[in-house]
Each structure stands twice: as structure tokens, then as C-alpha cells.
MIVEX-830423 format. One record per residue (C-alpha): z, y, x. Coordinates in nm, 2 decimals. Example, Ala and Ser with C-alpha at 12.3 -4.5 7.8 and 13.67 -1.06 7.14 Angstrom:
@Z:0.78; Y:-0.45; X:1.23
@Z:0.71; Y:-0.11; X:1.37
This chain:
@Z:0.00; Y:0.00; X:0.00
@Z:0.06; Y:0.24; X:0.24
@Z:-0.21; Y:0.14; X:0.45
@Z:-0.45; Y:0.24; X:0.10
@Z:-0.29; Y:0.61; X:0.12
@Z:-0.30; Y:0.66; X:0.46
@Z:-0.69; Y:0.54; X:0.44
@Z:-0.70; Y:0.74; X:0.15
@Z:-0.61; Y:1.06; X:0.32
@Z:-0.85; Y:1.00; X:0.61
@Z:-1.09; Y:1.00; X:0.35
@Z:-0.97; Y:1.33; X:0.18
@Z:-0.98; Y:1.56; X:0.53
@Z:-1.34; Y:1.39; X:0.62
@Z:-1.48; Y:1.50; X:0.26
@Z:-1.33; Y:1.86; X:0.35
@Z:-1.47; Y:1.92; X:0.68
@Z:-1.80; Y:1.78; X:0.58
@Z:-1.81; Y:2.00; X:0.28
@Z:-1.74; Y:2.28; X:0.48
@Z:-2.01; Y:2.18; X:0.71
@Z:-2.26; Y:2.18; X:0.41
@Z:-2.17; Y:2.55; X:0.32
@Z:-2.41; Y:2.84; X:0.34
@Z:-2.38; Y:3.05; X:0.67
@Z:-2.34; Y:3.33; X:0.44
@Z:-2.01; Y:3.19; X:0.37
@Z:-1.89; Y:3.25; X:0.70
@Z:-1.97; Y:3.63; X:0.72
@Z:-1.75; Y:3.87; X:0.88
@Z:-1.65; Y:4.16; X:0.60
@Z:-1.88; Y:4.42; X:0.59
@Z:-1.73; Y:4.75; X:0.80
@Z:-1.59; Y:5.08; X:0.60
@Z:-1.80; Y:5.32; X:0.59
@Z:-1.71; Y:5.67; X:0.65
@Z:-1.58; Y:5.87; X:0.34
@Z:-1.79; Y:6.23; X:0.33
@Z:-1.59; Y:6.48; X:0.15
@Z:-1.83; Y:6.75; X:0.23
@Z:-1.67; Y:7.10; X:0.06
@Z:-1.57; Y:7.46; X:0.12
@Z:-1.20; Y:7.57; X:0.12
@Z:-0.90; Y:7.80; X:0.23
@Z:-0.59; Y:7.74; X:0.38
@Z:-0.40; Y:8.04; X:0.35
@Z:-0.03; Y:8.20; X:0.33
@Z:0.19; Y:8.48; X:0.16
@Z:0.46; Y:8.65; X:0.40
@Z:0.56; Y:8.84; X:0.09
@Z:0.64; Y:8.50; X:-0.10
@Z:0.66; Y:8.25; X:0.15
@Z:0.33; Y:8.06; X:0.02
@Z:0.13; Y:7.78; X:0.14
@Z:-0.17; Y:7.74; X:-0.02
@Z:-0.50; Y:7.53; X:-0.07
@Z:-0.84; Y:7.63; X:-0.23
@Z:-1.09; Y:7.38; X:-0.26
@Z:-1.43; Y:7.30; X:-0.40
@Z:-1.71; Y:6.98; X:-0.40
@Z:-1.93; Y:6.75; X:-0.48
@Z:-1.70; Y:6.48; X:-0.42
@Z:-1.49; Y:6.33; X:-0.67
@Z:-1.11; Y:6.44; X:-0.70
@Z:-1.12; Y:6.63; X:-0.42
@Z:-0.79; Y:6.72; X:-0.49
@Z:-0.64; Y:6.40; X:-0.39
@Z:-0.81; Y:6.41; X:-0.05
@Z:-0.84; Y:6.77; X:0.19
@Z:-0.50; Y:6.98; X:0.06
@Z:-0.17; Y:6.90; X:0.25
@Z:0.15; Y:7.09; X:0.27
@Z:0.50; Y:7.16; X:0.26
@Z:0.73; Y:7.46; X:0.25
@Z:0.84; Y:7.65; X:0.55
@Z:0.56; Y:7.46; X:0.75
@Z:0.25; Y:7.52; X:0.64
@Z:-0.09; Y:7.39; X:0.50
@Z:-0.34; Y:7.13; X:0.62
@Z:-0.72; Y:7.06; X:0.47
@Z:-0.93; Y:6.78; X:0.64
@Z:-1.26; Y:6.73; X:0.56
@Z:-1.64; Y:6.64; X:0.61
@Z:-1.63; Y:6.25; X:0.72
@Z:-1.24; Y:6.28; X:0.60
@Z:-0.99; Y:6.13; X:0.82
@Z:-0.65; Y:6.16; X:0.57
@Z:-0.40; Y:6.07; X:0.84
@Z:-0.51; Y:6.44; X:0.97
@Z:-0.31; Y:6.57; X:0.66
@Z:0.01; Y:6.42; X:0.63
@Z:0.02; Y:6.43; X:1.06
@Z:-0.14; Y:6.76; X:1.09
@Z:0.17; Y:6.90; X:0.84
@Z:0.40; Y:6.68; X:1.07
@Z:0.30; Y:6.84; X:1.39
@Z:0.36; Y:7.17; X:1.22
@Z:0.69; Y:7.08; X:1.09
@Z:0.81; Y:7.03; X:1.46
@Z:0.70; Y:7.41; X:1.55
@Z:0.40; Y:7.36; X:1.68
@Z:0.17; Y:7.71; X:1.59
@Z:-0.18; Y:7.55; X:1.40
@Z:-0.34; Y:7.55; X:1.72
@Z:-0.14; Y:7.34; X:1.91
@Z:-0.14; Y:7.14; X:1.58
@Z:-0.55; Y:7.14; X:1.58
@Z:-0.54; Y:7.05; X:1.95
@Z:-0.33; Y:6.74; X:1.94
@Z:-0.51; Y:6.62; X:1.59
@Z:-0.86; Y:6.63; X:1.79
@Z:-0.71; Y:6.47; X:2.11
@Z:-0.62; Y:6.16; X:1.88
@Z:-0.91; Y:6.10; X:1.70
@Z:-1.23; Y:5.99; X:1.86
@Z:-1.45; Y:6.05; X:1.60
@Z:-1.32; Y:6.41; X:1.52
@Z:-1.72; Y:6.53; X:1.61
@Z:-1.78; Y:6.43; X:1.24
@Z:-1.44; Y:6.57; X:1.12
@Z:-1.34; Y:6.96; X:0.99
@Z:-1.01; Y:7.09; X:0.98
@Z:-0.82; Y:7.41; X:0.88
@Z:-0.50; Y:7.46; X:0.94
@Z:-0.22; Y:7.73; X:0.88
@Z:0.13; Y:7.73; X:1.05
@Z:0.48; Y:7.84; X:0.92
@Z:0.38; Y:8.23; X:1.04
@Z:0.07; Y:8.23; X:0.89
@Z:-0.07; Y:8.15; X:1.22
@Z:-0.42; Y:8.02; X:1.13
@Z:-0.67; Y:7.74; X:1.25
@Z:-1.02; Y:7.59; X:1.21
@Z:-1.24; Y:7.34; X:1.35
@Z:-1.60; Y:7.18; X:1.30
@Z:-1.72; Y:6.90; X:1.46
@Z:-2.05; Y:6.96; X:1.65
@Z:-2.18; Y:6.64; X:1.44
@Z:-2.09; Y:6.81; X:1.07
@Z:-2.38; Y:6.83; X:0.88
@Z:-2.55; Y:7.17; X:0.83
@Z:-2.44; Y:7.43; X:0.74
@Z:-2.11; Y:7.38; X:0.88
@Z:-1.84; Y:7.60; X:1.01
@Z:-1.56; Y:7.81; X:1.00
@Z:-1.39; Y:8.12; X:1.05
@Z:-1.02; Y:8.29; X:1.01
@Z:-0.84; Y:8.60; X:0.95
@Z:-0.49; Y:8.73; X:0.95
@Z:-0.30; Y:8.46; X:0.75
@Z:-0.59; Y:8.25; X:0.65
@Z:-0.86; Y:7.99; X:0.74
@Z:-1.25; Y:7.96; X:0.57
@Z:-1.42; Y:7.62; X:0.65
@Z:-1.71; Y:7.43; X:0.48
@Z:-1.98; Y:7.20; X:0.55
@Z:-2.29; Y:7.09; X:0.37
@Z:-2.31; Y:7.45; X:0.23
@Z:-2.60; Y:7.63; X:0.13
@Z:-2.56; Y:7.86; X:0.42
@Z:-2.30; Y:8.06; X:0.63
@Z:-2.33; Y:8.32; X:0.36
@Z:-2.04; Y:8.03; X:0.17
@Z:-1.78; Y:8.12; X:0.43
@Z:-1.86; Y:8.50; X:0.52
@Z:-1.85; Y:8.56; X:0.09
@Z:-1.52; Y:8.35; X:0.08
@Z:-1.35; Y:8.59; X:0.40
@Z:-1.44; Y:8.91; X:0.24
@Z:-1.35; Y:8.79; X:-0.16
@Z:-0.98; Y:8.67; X:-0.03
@Z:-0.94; Y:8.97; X:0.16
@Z:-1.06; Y:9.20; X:-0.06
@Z:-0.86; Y:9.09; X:-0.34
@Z:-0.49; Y:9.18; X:-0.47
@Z:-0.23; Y:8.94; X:-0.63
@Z:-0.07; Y:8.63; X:-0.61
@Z:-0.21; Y:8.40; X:-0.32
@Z:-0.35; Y:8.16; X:-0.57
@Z:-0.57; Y:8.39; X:-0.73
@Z:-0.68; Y:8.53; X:-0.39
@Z:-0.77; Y:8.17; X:-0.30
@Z:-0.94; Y:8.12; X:-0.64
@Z:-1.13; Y:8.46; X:-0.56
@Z:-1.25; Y:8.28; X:-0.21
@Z:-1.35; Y:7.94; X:-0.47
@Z:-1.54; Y:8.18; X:-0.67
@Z:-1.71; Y:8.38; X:-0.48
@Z:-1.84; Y:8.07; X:-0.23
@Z:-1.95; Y:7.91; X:-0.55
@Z:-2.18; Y:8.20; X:-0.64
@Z:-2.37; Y:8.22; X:-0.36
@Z:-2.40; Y:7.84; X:-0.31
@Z:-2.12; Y:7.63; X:-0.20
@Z:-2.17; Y:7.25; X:-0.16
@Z:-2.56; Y:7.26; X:-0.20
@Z:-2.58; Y:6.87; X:-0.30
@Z:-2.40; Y:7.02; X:-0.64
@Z:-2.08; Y:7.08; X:-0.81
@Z:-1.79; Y:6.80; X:-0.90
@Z:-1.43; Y:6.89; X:-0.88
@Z:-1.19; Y:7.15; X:-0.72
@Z:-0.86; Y:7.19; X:-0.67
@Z:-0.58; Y:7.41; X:-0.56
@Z:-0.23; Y:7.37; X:-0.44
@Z:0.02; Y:7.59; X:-0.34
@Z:0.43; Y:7.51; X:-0.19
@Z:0.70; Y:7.72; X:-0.14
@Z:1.06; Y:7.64; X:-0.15
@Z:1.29; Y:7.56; X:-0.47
@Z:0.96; Y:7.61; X:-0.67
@Z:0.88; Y:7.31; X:-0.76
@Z:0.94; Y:7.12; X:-1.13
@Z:1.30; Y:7.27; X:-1.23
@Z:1.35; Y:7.45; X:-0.89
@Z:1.34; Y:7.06; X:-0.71
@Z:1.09; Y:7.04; X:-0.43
@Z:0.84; Y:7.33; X:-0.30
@Z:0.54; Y:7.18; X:-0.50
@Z:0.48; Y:7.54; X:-0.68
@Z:0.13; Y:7.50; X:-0.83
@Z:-0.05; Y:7.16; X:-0.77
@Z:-0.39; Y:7.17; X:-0.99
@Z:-0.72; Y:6.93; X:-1.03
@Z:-1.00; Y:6.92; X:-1.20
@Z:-1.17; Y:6.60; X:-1.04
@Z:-1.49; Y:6.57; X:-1.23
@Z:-1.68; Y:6.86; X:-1.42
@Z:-2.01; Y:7.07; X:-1.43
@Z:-1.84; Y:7.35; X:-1.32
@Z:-1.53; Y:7.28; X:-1.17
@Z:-1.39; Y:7.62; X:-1.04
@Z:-1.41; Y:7.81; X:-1.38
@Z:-1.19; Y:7.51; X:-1.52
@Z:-0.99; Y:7.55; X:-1.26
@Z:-0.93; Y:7.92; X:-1.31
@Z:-0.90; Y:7.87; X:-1.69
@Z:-0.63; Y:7.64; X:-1.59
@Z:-0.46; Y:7.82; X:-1.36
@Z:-0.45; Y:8.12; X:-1.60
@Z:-0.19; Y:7.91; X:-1.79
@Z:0.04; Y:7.89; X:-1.59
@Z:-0.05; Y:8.19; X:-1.33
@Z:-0.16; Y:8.56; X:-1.50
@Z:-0.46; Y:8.67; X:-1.34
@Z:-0.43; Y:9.01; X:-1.19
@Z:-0.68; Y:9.25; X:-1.41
């Protein structure tokens, strides 16, 4: 008897390595590789001395691109990452700020860790309103960048460099509360182009301390509209609900 189950069991293992013999080469496959996420957009990092403000503007053809380029916290300052979108380069790039470094020295030890950072764009701004920007020489045109006192334009895929020089002058030209001056830098980007592949969503976020749901957290404003025709009036007719424009 146990002669029969051992003989049995022979049996068993031969029928599974032949079986496994017979199967398709296809079978044995490696998984295909990730491809690179694009989150090809135009957007702000910006701050308020005034109010002690962080804040994040953004705009694309990319869906929820509110889940994706803003990061911040309070008394830190405010990360986006975009283009072919390496996320760690949020939550570390807020990190790195949140041990004093100023957004350069941030910037500088984000693109000393990432070997594909040619394809990346970043803009950062630090706890003093200290700002930062970077486009990698292998974003796809138009790409680039440009800052100001307390505040950093970047975009890529855009119609034209007329995106980011429109977005400068509407958030400096404009008075108010730092979201609507980052709306205002949305808006005015939009109109003379933005993404050219199209519109999708936009998003914008905005921390500073004890402002958050019942004065918990610094999460003041945190707003999406992830897929729409036109995204940044629905974001502005959202914000106006809980934010009065300025006339």
C-alpha cells in the first residue's frame, strides 16, 4: 500500500513538470515594465508672509491632477512635481524643507537623487517664501519656468512661453487672498493656451496652521475638479464658496 502512494506521487510531480514543459513560452514572460506617468501641466507654488500661506495652483490635461503635483505643510512650504511625475519628489521635497533647508538646497538634493530628473519639473517654495524651479533639459516643448518674490511659474507641454510669462504678471498684478492670486495665475495661463493637448482637471491647495477642518491640521483650502471641459472656471466657481473673490 504504501509502495502504491509513493508510486503514486512520482507520478503526480512527473505530470506537473511535463505540463509545465508543454506551456506556451508566453507563459513565462517577465512583466511588462511601468511606463513613465506624464503629468504634463502649468502651475504655482506660491506664499503669503501676511498670512502664513502655502499654496498650489494647478492645471492639465491629465486626470486628477490634484492627487499628483501639489504637496505641502504649514510652516514649511509647498512642493509641485511634474512632467514625467516622480511623487516621491513631493512628500521628500516637503521633507527636505521641513529640516530648514531654503527651496534651493531642497531642489539641489531632489535632482542629485533621481537619475531621470532630465524628464522631471519641479517648483518649490520654502518656509520664507524662498522660491524654486527646475525643467529638465528632456521636458517636452514648451517647457520651463520662472520665479518671483515669493512664488514659482513652471509648465510644460504648453502652447508657448507666453503660459508662464501671462501666469508671472496675473499673480503679481493681482490683490487678495493667495488663492485667488494663484487662481488669477490658473486663469490667465488658461487663456492664452496652457496645456496645448487640452483641458481636464485643476486643482488648488493651500496650508497654514490651525486652519484646517475645525482649527485641526494646516490643510486650509484643498480643492479638485479631476475631470471637466473647463476645469479652472469650476474650480473658481468652487472656490468662490468657500473663499470671496476680491471685486
Amino acid at each position: 500500500m504504501v509502495s502504491q502512494i509513493r508510486w503514486l506521487a512520482i507520478c503526480s510531480m512527473l505530470l506537473a513538470t511535463v505540463s509545465l514543459w508543454l506551456l506556451p513560452a508566453a507563459s513565462f514572460s517577465p512583466p511588462p515594465v511601468a511606463q513613465e506617468i506624464e503629468c504634463n501641466t502649468f502651475s504655482i507654488v506660491a506664499y503669503d508672509p501676511d498670512k502664513q500661506e502655502w499654496g498650489c495652483a494647478v492645471a492639465s490635461k491629465y486626470l486628477g491632477v490634484g492627487n499628483v503635483v501639489p504637496h505641502g505643510k504649514a510652516g514649511v512650504g509647498m512642493v509641485a512635481t511634474q512632467a514625467s511625475v516622480n511623487i516621491a519628489h513631493g512628500p521628500n521635497g516637503v521633507e527636505l524643507l521641513a529640516k530648514g533647508m531654503t527651496a534651493e538646497e531642497a531642489l539641489k538634493s531632489l535632482k542629485e537623487s533621481d537619475p531621470k530628473i532630465e524628464v522631471r519639473q519641479l517648483g518649490l517654495v520654502d518656509a520664507k517664501g524662498n522660491a524654486a524651479t527646475f525643467t529638465g533639459s528632456k521636458c517636452t516643448p514648451w517647457a520651463g519656468g520662472k520665479t518671483g518674490k515669493y512664488y514659482a511659474c513652471q509648465g510644460n507641454i504648453l502652447a508657448g512661453e507666453q503660459v508662464v510669462n501671462e501666469m508671472v504678471k496675473a499673480f503679481e498684478e493681482t490683490m487678495g487672498p493667495l488663492a485667488w492670486r494663484m487662481m488669477a495665475a490658473l486663469e490667465a495661463g488658461d487663456k492664452v493656451g496652457g496645456d496645448k493637448r487640452g483641458k481636464q482637471s485643476a486643482a488648488i491647495q493651500v496650508v497654514r496652521d490651525n486652519k484646517g477642518p475645525n482649527g485641526i491640521g494646516d490643510r486650509y483650502l484643498d480643492f479638485r475638479v479631476d475631470d471637466h471641459k473647463e476645469p479652472i472656471p469650476e474650480l473658481a466657481r468652487i472656490l468662490a464658496l468657500r473663499v470671496k473673490r476680491p471685486q
